[in-house]
C-alpha positions as CSV (number, residue, x, y, z in Angstrom):
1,X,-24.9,20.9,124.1
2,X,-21.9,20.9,126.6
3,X,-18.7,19.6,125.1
4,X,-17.3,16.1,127.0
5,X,-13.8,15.0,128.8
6,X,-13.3,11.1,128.1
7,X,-10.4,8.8,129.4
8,X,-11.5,5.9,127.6
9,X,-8.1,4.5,128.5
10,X,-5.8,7.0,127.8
11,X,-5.5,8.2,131.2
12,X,-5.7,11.9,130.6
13,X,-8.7,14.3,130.0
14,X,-9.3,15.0,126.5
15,X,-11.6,18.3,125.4
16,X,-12.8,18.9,121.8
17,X,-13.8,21.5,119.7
18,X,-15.1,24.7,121.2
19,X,-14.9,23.5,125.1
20,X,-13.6,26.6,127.2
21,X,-11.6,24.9,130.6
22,X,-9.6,26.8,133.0
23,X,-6.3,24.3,133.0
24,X,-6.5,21.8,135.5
25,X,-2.7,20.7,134.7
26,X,-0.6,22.3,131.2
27,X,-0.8,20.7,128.4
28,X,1.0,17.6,127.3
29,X,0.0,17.1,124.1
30,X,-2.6,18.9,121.4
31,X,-4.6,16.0,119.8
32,X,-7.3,16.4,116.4
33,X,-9.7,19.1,115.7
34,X,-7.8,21.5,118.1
35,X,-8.1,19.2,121.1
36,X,-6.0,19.3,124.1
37,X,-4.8,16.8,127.0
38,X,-4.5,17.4,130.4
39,X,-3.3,15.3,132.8
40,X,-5.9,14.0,135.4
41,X,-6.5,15.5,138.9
42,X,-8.1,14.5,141.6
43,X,-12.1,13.8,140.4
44,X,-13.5,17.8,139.6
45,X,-17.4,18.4,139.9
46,X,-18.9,19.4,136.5
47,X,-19.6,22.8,135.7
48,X,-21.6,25.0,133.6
49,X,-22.1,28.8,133.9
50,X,-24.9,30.1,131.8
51,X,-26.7,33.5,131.5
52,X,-30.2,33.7,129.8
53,X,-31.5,37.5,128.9
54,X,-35.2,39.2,128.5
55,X,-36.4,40.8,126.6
56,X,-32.7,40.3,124.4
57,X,-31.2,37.2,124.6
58,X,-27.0,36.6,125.6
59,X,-26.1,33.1,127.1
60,X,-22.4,31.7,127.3
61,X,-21.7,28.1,128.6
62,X,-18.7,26.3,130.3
63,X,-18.1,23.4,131.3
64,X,-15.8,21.0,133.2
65,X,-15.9,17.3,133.4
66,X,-13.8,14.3,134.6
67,X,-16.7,11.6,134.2
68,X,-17.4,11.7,130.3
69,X,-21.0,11.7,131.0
70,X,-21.9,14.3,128.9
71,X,-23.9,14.8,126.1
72,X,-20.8,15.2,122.7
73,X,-17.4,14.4,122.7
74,X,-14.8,11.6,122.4
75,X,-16.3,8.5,120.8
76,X,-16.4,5.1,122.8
77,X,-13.2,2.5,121.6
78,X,-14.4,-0.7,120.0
79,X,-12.5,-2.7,117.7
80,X,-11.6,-2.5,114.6
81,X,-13.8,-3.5,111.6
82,X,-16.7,-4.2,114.4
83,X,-19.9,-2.2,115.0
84,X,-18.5,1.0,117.0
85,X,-20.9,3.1,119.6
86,X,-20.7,6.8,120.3
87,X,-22.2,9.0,123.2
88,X,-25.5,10.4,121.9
89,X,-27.8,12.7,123.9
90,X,-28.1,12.3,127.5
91,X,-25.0,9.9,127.5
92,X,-27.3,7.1,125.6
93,X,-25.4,5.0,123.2
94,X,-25.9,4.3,120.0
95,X,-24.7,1.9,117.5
96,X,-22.8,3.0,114.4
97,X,-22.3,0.3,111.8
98,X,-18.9,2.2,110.6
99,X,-15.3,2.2,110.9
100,X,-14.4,5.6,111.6
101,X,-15.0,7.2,114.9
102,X,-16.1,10.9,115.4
103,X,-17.0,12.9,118.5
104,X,-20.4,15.6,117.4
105,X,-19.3,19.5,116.9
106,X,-20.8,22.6,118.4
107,X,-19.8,25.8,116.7
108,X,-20.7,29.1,116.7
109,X,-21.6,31.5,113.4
110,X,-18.6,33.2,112.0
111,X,-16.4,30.5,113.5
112,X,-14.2,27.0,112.1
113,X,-14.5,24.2,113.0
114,X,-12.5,21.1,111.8
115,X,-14.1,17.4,111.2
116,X,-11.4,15.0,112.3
117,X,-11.6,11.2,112.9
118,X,-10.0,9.5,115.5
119,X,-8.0,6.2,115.7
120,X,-7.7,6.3,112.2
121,X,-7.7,2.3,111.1
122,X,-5.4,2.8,108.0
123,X,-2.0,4.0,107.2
124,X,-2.3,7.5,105.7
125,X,0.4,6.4,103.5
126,X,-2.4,4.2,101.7
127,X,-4.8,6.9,101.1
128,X,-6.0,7.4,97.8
129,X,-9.4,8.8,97.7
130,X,-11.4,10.8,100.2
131,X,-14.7,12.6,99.7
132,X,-16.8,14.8,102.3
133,X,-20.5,15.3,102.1
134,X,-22.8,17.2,104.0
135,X,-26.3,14.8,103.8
136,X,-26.6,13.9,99.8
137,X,-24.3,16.9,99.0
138,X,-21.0,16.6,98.2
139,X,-18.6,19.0,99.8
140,X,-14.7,18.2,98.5
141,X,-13.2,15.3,97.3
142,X,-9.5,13.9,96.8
143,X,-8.4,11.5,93.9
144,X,-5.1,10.9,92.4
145,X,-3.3,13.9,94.3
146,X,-5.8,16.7,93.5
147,X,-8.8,18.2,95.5
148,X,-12.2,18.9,93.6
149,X,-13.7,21.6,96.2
150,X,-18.1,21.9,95.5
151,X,-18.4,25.7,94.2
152,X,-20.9,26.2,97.4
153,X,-17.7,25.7,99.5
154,X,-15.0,27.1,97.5
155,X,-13.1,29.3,100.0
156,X,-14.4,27.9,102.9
157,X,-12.6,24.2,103.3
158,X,-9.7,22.8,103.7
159,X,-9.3,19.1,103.7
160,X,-6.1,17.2,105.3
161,X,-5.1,14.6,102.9
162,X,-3.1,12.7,105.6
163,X,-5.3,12.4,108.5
164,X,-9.0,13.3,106.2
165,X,-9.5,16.1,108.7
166,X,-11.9,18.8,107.5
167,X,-11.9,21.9,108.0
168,X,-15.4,24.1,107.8
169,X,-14.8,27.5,108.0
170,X,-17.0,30.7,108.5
171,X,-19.9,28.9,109.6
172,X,-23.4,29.9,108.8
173,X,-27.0,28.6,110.7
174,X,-27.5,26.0,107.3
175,X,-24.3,24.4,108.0
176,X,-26.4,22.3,110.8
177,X,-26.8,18.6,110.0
178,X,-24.9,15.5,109.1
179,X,-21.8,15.2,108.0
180,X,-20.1,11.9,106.1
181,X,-16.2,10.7,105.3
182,X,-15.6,8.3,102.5
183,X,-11.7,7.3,102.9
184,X,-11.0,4.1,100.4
185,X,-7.0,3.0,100.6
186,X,-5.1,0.4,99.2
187,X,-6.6,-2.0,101.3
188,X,-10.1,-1.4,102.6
189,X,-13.2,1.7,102.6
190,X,-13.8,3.3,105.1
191,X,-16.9,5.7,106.4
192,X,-17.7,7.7,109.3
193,X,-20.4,10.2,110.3
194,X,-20.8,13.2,112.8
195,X,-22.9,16.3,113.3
196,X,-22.6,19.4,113.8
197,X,-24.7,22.2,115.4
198,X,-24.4,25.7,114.9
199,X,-25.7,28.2,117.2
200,X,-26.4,32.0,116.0
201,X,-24.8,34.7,118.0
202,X,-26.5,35.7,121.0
203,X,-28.3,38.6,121.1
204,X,-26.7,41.6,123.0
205,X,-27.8,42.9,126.6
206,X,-29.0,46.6,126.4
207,X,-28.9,48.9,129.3
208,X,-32.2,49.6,131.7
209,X,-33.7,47.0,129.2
210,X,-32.7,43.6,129.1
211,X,-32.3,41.4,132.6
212,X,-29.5,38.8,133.1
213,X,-29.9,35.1,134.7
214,X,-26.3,33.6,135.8
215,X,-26.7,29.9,136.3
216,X,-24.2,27.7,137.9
217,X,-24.7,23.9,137.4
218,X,-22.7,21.3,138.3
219,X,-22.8,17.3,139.2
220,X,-21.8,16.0,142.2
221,X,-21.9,16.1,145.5
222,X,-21.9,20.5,146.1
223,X,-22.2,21.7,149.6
224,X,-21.0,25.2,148.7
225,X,-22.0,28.2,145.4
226,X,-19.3,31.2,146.2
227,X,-20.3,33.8,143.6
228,X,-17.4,36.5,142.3
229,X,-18.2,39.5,140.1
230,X,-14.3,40.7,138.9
231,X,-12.5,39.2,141.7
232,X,-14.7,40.5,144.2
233,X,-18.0,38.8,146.0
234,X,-21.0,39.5,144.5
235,X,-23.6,40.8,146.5
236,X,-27.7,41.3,146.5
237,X,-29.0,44.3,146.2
238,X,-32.6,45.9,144.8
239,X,-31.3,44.7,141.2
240,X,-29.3,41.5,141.8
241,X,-31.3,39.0,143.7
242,X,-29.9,35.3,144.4
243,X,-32.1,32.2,144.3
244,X,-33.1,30.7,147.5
245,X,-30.2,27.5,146.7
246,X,-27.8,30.0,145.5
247,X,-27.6,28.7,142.3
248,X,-29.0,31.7,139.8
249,X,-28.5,35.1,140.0
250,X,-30.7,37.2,138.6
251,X,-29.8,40.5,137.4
252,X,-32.9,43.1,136.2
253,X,-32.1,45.6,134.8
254,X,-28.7,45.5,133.8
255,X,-26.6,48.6,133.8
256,X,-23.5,49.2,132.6
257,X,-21.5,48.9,135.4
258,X,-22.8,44.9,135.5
259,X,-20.2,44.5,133.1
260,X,-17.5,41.8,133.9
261,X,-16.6,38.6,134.6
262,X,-18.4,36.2,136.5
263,X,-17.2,33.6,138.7
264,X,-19.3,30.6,140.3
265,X,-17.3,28.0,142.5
266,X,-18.8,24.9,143.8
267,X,-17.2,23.0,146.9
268,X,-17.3,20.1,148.9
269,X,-14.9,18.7,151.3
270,X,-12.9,17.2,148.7
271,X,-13.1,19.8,145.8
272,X,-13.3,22.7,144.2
273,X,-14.7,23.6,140.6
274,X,-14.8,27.0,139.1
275,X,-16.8,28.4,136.3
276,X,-16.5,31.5,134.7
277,X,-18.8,34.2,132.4
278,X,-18.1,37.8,130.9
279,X,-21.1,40.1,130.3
280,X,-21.1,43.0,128.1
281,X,-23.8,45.7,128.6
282,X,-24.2,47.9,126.0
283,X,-25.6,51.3,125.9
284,X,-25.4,55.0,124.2
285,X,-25.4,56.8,122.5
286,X,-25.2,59.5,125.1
287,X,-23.4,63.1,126.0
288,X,-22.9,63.6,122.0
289,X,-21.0,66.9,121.5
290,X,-19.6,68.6,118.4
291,X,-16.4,70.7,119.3
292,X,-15.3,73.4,116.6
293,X,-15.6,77.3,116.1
294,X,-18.7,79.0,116.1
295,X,-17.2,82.0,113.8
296,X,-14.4,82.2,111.3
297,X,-13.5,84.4,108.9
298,X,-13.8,83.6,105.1
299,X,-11.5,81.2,103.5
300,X,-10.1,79.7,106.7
301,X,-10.4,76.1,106.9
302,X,-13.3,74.6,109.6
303,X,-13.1,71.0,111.6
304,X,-16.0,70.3,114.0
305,X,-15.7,67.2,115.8
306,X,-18.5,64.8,117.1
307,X,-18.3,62.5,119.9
308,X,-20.5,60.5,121.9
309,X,-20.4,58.0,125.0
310,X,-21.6,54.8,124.0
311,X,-20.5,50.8,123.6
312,X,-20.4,49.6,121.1
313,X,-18.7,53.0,119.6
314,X,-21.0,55.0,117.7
315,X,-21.2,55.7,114.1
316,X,-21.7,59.3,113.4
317,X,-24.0,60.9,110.3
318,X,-23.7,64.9,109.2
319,X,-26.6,67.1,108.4
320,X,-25.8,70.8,107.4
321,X,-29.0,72.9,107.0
322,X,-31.2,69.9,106.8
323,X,-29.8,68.5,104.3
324,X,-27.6,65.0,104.3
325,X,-23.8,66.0,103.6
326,X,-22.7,62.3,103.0
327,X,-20.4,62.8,105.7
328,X,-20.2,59.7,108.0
329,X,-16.8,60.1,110.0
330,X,-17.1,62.1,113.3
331,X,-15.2,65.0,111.6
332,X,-16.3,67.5,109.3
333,X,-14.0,69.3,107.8
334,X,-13.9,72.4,105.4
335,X,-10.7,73.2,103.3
336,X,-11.7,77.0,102.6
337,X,-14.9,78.3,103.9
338,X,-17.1,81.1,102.4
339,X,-20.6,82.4,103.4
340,X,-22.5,79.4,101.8
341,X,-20.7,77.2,104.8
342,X,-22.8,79.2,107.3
343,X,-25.7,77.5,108.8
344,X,-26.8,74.9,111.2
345,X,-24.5,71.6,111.3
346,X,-25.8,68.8,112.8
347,X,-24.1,65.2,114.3
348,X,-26.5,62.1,114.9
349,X,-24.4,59.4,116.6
350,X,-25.8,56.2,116.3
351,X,-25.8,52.5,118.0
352,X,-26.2,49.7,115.9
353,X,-26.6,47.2,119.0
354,X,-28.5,49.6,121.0
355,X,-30.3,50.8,117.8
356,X,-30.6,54.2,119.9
357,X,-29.6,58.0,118.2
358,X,-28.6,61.3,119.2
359,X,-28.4,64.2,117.3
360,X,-26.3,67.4,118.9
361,X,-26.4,70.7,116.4
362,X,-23.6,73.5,115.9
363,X,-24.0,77.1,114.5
364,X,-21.2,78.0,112.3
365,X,-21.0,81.8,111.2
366,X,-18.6,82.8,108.1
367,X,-17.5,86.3,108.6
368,X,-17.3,87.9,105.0
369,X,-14.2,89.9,104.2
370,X,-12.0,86.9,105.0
371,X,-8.6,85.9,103.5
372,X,-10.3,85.4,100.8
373,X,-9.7,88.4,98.7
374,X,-12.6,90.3,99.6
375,X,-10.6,93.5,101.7
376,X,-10.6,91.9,105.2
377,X,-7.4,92.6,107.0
378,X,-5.0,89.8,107.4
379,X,-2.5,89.5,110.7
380,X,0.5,90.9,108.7
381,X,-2.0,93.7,107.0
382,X,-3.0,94.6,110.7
383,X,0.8,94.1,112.2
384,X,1.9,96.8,109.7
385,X,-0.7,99.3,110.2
386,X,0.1,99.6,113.6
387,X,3.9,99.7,113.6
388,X,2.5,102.8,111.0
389,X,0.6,104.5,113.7
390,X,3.3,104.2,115.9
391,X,5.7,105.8,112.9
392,X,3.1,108.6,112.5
393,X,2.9,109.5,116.2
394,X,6.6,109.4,116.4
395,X,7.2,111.4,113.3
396,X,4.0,114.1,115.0
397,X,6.2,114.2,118.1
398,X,9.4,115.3,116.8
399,X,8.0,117.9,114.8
400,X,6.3,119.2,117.8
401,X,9.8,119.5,119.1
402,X,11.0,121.3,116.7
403,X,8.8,123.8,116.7
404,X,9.3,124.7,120.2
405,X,13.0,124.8,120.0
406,X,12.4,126.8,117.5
407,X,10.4,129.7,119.1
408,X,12.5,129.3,121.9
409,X,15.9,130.3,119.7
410,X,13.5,133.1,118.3
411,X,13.1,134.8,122.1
């Protein structure tokens, strides 16, 4: 569902939860549950910028709003003590027969979200007992100064004893459903309900395999649809085709270079709205290579080096002679090689998005005779041999010399 902008009389736009607005003023205030409050601008046209995938899945919504007609948000004001209404689906109302008013949550898997009632009818100060339960199921409770936290949410509440305000964190699929405050003071109980829906992550778009839908929606009287791919206009070609009202765009296949952010603006003579999207296209691995020596001489030390182009980044395996080495960084090292290190080495980068692999191999030759003791010449051994030629040949030289001086006193 979209997330909602009231007024409801408090002459500013209010946005709750997980709603995603470029600022149409800065903020004056932040209100519960991570809201915030803009100051009103001249009526905006609603919009929301979608993408649907196939065969994978990836969608992304935004939405703007100045009417507080859509389908969650701010609760409608009624009085005190009196049957209260909220916004339900499709902007239908529906009667509440309890004191504390809630707007309905979106949230996403992984995510928080926090619970928090509005136009609270009690002085905090009074507060002595407050309980949270999600359907029959108690969640945490508060009672004579101490929290008492269910062991199937230990670690993952937090509960506002001033203002009752919970806070769900980490959010799984099963966290879906209702969601009911008890608040009992010094002078009344109090109860309130809300929902909350939680949407799994969406699938990733793969490379020359899934195609991309853009929708831009909006309310309102629209004469214009401008569409902007990273600041610059987007434009058709064999893989991005526009629908005939300029609405959609359809992108199949995506590539990697479809990568970025999307922008759809709606006009009419007395407005502008803008929404915007970020697609990520992921692909690889690819051009996996293993960089290292092909020959060394025993007991030297060996580093081969795998890399691979591919988003997300690859994880990398190591396989030497068929075997699996246990290795799973994309370096392979060797302290002090001998001759059981020669053999076949081989990298398989993988994507776990993708779920794609690559496998590059690299011969590696250990020279016996190394630094190892076994009689191979090291650089000093081989420094000092020559400056010994060079000794000898002198030494030959001068004798030479000598020998001619000497027959030549003789005469």
């Amino acid at each position: 569902m979209p997330c909602e902008a009231h007024t409801d009389g408090y002459n500013a736009l209010v946005l709750h939860n997980d709603c995603r607005l470029a600022a149409l003023g800065h903020p004056t205030q932040s209100g519960a549950g991570g809201a915030a409050v803009f100051p009103l601008t001249a009526a905006h046209t609603g919009v929301s910028l979608t993408s649907t995938s196939s065969p994978s899945k990836a969608s992304a919504s935004f939405f703007r709003s100045s009417k507080g007609d859509c389908s969650h948000g701010r609760q409608a004001k009624g009085s005190k003590g009196a049957t209260h209404h909220k916004l339900g689906e499709n902007g239908k109302r529906q009667s509440l027969s309890e004191d504390l008013q809630f707007q309905e949550f979106n949230g996403a898997t992984g995510k928080n979200v926090v619970f928090a009632p509005e136009d609270l009818p009690y002085i905090p100060s009074q507060i002595i007992f407050i309980a949270w339960a999600f359907g029959v199921d108690n969640i945490i409770s508060f009672n004579n100064g101490e929290n008492k936290v269910s062991q199937e949410y230990e670690g993952r509440v937090n509960l506002n004893t001033t203002t009752a305000a919970l806070e769900l964190k980490n959010l799984r699929l099963n966290d879906s459903g209702s969601y009911k405050l008890t608040v009992i003071t010094t002078s009344q109980t109090s109860t309130g309900q809300t929902s909350l829906k939680v949407y799994g992550e969406s699938e990733s778009l793969i490379e020359n395999l899934s195609s991309a839908n853009i929708i831009c929606e909006g309310s309102g009287d629209i004469t214009s649809v401008e569409w902007m791919k990273d600041k610059n206009p987007l434009k058709p070609s064999n893989r991005i085709i526009f629908s005939f009202d300029n609405r959609s765009v359809l992108i199949s296949p995506v590539i990697r270079s479809d990568s970025g952010e999307y922008q759809c603006t709606l006009r009419n003579p007395a407005s502008s709205e803008t929404a915007n999207l970020r697609l990520i296209i992921n692909y690889g691995p690819e051009y996996v290579f293993i960089n290292g020596s092909n020959e060394v001489d025993s007991g030297r030390p060996v580093s081969l080096s795998c890399s691979a182009t591919s988003l997300p980044s690859a994880s990398f395996t190591w396989r030497f002679n068929g075997s699996d080495t246990g290795v799973t960084t994309n370096t392979f090292t060797i302290d002090k090689s001998d001759i059981t290190h020669s053999g076949d080495y081989i990298c398989t980068a993988y994507n776990d998005v993708t779920e794609k692999n690559v496998s590059q191999s690299h011969l590696l030759v250990v020279k016996e005779g190394g630094g190892g003791g076994g009689g191979g010449l090291t650089t000093g051994a081989i420094v000092g041999i020559v400056i010994g030629v060079l000794v000898a040949i002198a030494g030959i030289c001068g004798l030479i010399i000598y020998f001619i001086k000497q027959r030549q006193c003789g005469r």
